[in-house]
C-alpha positions, 0 to 999 in steps of 0.5 A: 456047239451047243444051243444058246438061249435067246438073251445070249444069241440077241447080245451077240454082234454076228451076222443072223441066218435064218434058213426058213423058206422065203414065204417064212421070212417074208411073213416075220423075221429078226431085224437084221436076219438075212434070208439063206433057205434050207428049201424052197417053199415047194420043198418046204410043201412037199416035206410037210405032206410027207411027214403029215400022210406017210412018216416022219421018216419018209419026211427026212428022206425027202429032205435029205434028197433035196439038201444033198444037191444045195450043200456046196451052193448054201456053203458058199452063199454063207461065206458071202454073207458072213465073210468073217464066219462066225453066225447066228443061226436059227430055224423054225423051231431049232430043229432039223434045219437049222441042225442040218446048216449047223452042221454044214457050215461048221464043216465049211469052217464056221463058228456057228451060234445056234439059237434055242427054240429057234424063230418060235422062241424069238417072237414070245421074247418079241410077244412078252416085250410088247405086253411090258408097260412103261411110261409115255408122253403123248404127243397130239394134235389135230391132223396136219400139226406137224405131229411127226416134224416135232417128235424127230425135233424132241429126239434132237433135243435128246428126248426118247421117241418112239416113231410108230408111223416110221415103223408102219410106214404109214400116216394114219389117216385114209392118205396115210399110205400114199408115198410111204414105202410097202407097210410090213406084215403084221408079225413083221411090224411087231418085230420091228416094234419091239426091237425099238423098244429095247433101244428105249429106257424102260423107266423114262417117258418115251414121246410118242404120237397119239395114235388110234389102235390101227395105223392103217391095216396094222394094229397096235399092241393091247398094252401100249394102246392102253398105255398111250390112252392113259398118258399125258396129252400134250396137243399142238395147237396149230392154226387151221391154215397152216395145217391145210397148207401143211397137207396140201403140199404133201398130198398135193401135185407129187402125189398120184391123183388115182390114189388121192381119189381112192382115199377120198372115196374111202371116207365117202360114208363119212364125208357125206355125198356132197364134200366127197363131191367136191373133194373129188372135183378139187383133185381134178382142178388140182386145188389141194387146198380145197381137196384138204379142206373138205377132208379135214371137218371130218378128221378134226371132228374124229380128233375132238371127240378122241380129245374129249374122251381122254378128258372125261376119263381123267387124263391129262391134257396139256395145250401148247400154242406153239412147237417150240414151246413144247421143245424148249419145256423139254431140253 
């Protein structure tokens, strides 16, 4: 069956295979692809060193060797994983691997879809998504606003959002990684990323909370930070004790006190020697609330001047006492 472009193979509803080696997959991948090995990573290794030092020819040897044995065994698992038999089907490059898969599960009965330039020309698809400007709302606040709580209310309400913390798995902050799931790779969280901006309208303002460029160890697109950095502000204003009350039962006695402490010392450089004391002490006392409190100077500070940048480069600023109101504006 001969090769399909990118648009083509993204449009299809069949089960994605991707027969690179499981450190590839790990690394980045298709959401929704399903991992089905063509080699191991030694094998992947060892293949690499021979087509580098001896020769291509000697590579495919190498290759034929191992793939000889794992025929029956990849059949098979490739009836599990798409009992329907009809696949998509990509490697590296769309080269001899997923070639080699081809040609074995379409022996084996299969309807295989190959895609063209394989996993390379899925991430410029992914790359090109990502440097695509659109319009945003931008939903801030200061720490503790219940920022995240009002974007899952705006998507009720039948809003566009897009959640990046949820796809980073991360809140942010210094705490932010505590109780989340592993965050993804890099490459991996621009993949997820780009595949919910093409469930998004291109030409509607899509809600989004105000981020910094890095949401924990991972870094957002040049042209969406610049995006979010030029669109309209609309910050909540909750009240400091509801917000300190708000953090304190999230990072309060279900957490685990190694990891708050962790992420206090983190900030100790800017908390100054004495509240990163105190902070630590309330960990120990388990008073989370003075825990938040010492914390939270800095982080309003942090949001304050961030608020008054966008001010002084002529973005809007809207102020909403209240979520509801916000919501209610919107439906």
């Amino acid at each position: 069956m001969p090769r399909i472009s990118l648009a083509e193979f993204e449009a299809l509803p069949y089960p994605i295979l991707d027969v690179r080696a499981p450190t590839e997959f790990a690394q980045g991948r298709q959401p929704g692809a399903i991992s089905l090995p063509l080699f191991s990573d030694d094998e992947r290794a060892l293949i690499g060193t021979a087509y580098k030092r001896v020769s291509q020819e000697q590579a495919v040897h190498l290759g034929l060797k191992f793939f000889g044995p794992k025929m029956a065994d990849l059949a098979k698992q490739a009836k599990k994983l798409a009992p329907g038999r009809v696949v998509r089907l990509h490697c590296w490059r769309g080269g001899m691997r997923s070639q080699a898969v081809q040609w074995l599960l379409e022996l084996s009965g299969f309807t295989v879809h190959l895609l063209e330039g394989g996993y390379k020309e899925y991430r410029q698809g992914v790359l090109a998504a990502l440097a695509q400007p659109r319009p945003w709302r931008v939903l801030g606040g200061p720490t503790g606003s219940g920022k995240t709580e009002v974007l899952h209310q705006l998507a009720a309400a039948g809003q566009p959002v897009l959640d990046l913390e949820g796809l980073a798995c991360h809140k942010g902050s210094s705490f932010g990684g505590i109780g989340q799931p592993p965050a993804p790779t890099q490459e991996q969280f621009d993949n997820n990323l780009a595949a919910a901006l093409t469930q998004l309208p291109g030409d509607v303002p899509v809600w989004v909370e105000d981020e910094s460029r890095q949401i924990g160890r991972l870094t957002l697109p040049a042209t969406l930070y610049e995006g979010l950095r030029r669109a309209p502000c609309y910050v909540l204003g909750t009240p400091r004790p509801e917000r300190i009350g708000r953090l304190a039962a999230e990072y309060g006695a279900n957490q685990n006190p190694a990891l708050l402490r962790e992420a206090i010392e983190r900030l100790a450089k800017r908390l100054g020697g004495l509240a990163t004391r105190e902070a630590l002490a309330a960990v120990e006392a388990q008073d989370f609330e003075t825990m938040v409190t010492r914390v939270l100077d800095y982080y309003d500070r942090t949001y304050a001047y961030g608020l008054e940048e966008r001010r002084t480069a002529g973005t809007p600023v809207l102020a909403f006492d209240r979520a509801e109101w916000l919501i209610q504006g919107t439906q």
